[in-house]
C-alpha positions in Angstrom: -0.1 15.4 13.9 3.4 15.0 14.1 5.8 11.9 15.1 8.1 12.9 16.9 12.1 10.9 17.7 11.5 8.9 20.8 7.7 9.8 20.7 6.9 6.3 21.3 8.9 2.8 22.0 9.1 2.2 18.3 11.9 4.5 16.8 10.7 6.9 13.8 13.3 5.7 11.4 12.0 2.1 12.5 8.5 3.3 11.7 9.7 4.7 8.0 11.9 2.0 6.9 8.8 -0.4 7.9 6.8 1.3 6.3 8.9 0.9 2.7 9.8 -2.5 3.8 6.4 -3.8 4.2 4.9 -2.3 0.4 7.5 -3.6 -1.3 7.5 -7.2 0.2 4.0 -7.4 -0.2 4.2 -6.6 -3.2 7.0 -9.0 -3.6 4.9 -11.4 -1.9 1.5 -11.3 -3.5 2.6 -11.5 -7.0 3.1 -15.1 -7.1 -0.9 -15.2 -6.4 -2.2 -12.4 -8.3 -6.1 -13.0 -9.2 -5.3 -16.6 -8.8 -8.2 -17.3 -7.0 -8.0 -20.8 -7.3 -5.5 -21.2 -4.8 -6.4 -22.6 -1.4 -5.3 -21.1 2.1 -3.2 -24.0 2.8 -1.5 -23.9 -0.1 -0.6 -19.8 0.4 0.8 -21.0 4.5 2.5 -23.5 3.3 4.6 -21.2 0.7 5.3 -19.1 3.8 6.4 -22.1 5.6 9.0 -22.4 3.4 10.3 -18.8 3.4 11.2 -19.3 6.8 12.1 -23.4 6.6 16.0 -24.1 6.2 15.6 -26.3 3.6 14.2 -23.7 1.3 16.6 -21.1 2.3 19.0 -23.3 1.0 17.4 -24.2 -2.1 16.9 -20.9 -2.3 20.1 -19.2 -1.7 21.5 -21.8 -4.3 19.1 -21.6 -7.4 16.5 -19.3 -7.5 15.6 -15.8 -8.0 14.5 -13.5 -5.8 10.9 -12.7 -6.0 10.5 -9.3 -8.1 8.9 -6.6 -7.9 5.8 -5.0 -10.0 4.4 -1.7 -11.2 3.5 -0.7 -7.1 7.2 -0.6 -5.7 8.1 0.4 -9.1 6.2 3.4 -8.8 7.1 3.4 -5.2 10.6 3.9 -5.5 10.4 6.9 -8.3 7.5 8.9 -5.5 10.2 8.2 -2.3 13.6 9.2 -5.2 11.4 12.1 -5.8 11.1 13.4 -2.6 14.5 12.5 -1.4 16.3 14.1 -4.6 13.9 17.4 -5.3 13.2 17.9 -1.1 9.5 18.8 -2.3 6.4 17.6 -4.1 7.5 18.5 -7.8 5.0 17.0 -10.5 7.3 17.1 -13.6 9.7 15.6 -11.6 7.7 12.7 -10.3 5.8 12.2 -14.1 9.5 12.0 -15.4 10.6 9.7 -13.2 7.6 7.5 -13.5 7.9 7.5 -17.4 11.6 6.7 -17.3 11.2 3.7 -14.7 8.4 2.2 -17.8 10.8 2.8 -20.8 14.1 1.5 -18.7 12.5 -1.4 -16.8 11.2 -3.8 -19.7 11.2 -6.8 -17.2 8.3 -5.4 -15.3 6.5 -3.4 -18.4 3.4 -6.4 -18.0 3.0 -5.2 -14.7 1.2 -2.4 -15.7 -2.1 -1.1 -16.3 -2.8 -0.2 -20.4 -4.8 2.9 -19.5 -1.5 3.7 -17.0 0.8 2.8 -20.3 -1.5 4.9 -22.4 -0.5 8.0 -19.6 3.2 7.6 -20.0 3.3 7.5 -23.7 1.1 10.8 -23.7 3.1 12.7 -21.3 5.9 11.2 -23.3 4.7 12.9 -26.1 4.1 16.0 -24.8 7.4 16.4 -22.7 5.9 16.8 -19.4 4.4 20.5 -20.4 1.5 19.4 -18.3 1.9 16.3 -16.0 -2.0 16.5 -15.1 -3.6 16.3 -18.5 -3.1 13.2 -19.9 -4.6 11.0 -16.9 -7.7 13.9 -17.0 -8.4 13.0 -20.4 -9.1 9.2 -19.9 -12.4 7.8 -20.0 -13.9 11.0 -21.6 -12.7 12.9 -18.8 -14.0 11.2 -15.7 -10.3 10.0 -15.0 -9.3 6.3 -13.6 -10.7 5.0 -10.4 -8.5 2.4 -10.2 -5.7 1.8 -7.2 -2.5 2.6 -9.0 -2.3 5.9 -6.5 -3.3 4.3 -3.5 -0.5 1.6 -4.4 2.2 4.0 -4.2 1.4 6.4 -2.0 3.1 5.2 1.0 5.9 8.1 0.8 3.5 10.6 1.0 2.7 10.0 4.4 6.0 9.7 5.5 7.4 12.8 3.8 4.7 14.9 5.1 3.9 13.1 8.6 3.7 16.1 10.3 1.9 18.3 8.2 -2.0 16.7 8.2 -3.3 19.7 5.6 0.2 19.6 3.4 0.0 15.5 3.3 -3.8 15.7 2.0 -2.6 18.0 -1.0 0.2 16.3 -1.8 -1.1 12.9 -1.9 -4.1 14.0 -4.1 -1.3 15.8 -6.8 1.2 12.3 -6.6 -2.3 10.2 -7.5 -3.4 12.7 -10.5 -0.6 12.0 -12.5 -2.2 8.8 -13.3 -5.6 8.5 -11.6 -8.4 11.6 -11.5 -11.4 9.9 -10.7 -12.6 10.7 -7.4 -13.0 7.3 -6.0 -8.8 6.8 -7.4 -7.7 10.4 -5.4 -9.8 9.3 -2.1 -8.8 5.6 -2.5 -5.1 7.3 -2.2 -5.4 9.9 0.1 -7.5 7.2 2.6 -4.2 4.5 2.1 -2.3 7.3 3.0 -4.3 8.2 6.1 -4.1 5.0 6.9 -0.3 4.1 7.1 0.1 7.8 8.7 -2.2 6.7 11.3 0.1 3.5 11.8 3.0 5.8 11.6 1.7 7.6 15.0 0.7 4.7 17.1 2.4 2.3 19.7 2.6 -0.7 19.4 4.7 -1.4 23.0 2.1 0.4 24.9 -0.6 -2.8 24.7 -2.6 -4.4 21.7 -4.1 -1.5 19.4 -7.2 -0.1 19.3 -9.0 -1.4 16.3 -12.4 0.4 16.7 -10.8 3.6 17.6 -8.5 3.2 14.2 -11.3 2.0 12.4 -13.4 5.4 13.8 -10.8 7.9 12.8 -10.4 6.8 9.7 -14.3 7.3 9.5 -14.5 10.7 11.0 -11.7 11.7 8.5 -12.9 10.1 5.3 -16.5 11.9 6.0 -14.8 15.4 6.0 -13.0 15.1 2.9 -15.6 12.8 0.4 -18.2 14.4 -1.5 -21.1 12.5 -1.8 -22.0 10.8 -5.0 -24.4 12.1 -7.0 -26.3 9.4 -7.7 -27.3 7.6 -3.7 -26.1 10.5 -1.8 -23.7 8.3 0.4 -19.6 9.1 0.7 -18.5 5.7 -1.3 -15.3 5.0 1.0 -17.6 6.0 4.1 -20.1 3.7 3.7 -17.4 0.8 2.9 -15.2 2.1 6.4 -18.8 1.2 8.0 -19.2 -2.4 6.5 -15.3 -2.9 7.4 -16.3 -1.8 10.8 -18.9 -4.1 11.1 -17.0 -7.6 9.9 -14.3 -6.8 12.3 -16.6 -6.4 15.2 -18.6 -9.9 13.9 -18.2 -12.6 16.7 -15.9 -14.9 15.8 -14.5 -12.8 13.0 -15.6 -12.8 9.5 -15.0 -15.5 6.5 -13.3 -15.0 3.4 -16.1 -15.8 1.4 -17.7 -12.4 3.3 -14.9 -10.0 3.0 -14.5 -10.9 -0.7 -18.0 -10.3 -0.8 -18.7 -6.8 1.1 -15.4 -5.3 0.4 -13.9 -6.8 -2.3 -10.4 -7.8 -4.1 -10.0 -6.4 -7.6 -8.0 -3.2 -9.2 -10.6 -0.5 -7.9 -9.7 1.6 -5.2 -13.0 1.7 -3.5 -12.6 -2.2 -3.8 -9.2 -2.6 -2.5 -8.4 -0.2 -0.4 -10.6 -1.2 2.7 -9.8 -4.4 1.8 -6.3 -3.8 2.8 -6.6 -1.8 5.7 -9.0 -4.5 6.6 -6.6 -6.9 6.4 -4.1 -5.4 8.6 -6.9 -4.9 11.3 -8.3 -8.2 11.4 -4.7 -9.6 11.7 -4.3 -7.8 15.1 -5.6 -11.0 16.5 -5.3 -15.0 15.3 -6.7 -15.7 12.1 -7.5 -19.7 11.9 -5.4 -21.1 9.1 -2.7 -18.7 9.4 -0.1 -20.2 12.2 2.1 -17.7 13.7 2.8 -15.2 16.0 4.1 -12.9 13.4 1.8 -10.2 13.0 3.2 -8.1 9.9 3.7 -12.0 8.4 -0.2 -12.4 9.4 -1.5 -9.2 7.5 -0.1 -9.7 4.6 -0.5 -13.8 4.5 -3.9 -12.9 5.4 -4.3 -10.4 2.8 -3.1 -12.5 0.0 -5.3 -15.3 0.9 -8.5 -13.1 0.3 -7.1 -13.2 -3.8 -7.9 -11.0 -6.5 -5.1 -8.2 -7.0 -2.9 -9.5 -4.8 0.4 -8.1 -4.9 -1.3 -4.4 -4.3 -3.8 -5.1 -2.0 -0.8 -7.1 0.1 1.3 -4.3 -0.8 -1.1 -1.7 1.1 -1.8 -4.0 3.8 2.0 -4.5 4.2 2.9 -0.5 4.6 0.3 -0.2 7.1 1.7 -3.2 9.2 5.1 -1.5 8.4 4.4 1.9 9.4 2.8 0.5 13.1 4.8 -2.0 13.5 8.7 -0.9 12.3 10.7 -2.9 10.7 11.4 -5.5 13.6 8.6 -7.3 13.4 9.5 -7.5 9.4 11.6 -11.1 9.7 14.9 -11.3 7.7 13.4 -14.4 5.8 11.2 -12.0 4.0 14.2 -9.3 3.1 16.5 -11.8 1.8 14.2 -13.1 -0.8 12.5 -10.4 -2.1 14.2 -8.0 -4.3 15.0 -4.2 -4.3 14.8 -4.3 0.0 18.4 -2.5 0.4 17.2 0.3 -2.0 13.9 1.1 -0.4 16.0 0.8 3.2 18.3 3.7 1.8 15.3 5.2 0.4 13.2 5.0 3.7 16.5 6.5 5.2 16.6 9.0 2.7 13.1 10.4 3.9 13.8 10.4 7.5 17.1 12.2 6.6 14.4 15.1 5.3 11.6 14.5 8.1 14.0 15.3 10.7 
């Protein structure tokens, strides 16, 4: 399905550089509250009250930092540099670029997973003969299923918006460099569905279509998962179907629930719903979240369901992106998160290719 210029009322290159925006600031974003599941709702609006309160911008201009980054956008940036430098999917490439980023960037190295670390000193060792056979060989072969693919696979889905088969293949070889385990490759490749499906919606022609969104993610994710061998169900399936059923749930579903059914942690098949989620159910108010904003309402919402935060935000954020573009992104956001005028160039960078 392709996107085409002046397809919709939302420009492409709006759509790609939202896209880029929105993982990296929720990313940016969700760190502070990473499995810091103490913290109260209240607590996470009111730290969005103050991005956007003068007094803070102030304070903020003046004395602090700008919230960084972690492993996501870090990883991010080297798939999107990738694409943009080689003008194809090239594995050594991407593994090189990935390694390099971990060595070079020491502020960030605690960002990421051991068993990801473990990857990068192997392929390290090995020069990059094979970029696929270190991640194969963890956990006596069965690979990782955790959501370090599905993290950074928004590119994918821009670089290949308008090749459905080509964006399937390609977003299953970025996510085996690190991550082999079925549930990690499907957790990716349905993230990536998902912010291509933003990518080719309107957003000017009336409210979207939540069960129709929710559906063809279904319909799609039953074609391409294998059942597991041990209940005979399609695992991201079956959790599309609970998602499906919360957001239908009159009067909309608690925290408490979500948590519950789809969960927050560092698996895929725990996060990755849990995003898209996210993004869906902020398509209309959410009590305790006060604003009109509704990329700001995705990923506020998002965070507040704790756990990994600053990836399942992260997800939640490109999808918001990608439907959205970056208008409805507010410049509070940009000027206090870090790395935004590199993934703009980078976002431009891939719509140079795309046209």
């Amino acid at each position: 399905m392709a996107l085409s210029a002046g397809s919709c009322g939302i420009s492409r290159l709006s759509k790609f550089r939202g896209a880029l925006l929105g993982a990296l600031l929720g990313d940016c974003l969700g760190s502070p509250f990473e499995f810091d599941d103490d913290e109260s709702p209240i607590v996470i609006h009111k730290f969005f009250e103050k991005l956007e309160g003068p007094d803070f911008k102030f304070f903020f201009l003046l004395l602090a930092p700008k919230y960084a980054y972690t492993d996501d956008s870090a990883m991010t940036k080297c798939v999107a540099k990738s694409f943009v430098s080689q003008g194809c999917l090239d594995e050594k490439d991407l593994a090189k670029r990935f390694v390099t980023e971990f060595y070079s960037d020491r502020r960030r190295a605690n960002t990421y997973g051991q068993h990801v670390v473990d990857v990068f000193h192997k392929l390290r060792a090995l020069k990059f003969a094979d970029p696929f056979k270190p991640a194969s060989e963890q956990f006596n072969g069965t690979g990782s299923y955790g959501n370090g693919g599905a993290m950074r696979i928004s590119p994918v889905a821009l670089f290949c918006h308008t090749d459905y088969d080509v964006m399937l293949h390609t977003a299953k070889r970025v996510t085996q460099i690190t991550h082999t385990h079925a549930l990690g490759v499907n957790g990716a490749i349905l993230q990536c569905l998902a912010v291509h499906e933003g990518l080719t919606q309107d957003p000017t022609q009336g409210p979207l279509d939540v069960e129709k969104f929710t559906d063809g993610l279904i319909s799609k994710m039953q074609m391409i998962e294998q059942t597991d061998e041990f209940d005979g169900k399609r695992p991201f399936h079956t959790q599309l179907l609970i998602m499906k059923k919360l957001l239908a749930k009159e009067g909309g579903a608690n925290v408490h629930e979500v948590k519950e059914s789809l969960g927050n942690d560092v698996t895929a098949i725990f996060s990755v719903p849990t995003a898209i989620f996210s993004f869906l159910r902020a398509q209309k108010p959410i009590p305790g979240i006060e604003t009109e904003n509704k990329f700001r309402r995705t990923v506020q919402y998002a965070i507040s369901l704790g756990g990994d935060t600053d990836t399942i935000a992260s997800m939640a954020g490109a999808i918001a992106g990608a439907y959205f573009g970056e208008e409805e992104i507010s410049d509070p956001y940009r000027k206090y998160c870090e790395g935004v005028e590199e993934f703009l160039e980078l976002a431009d960078g891939l719509y140079e290719l795309a046209k």
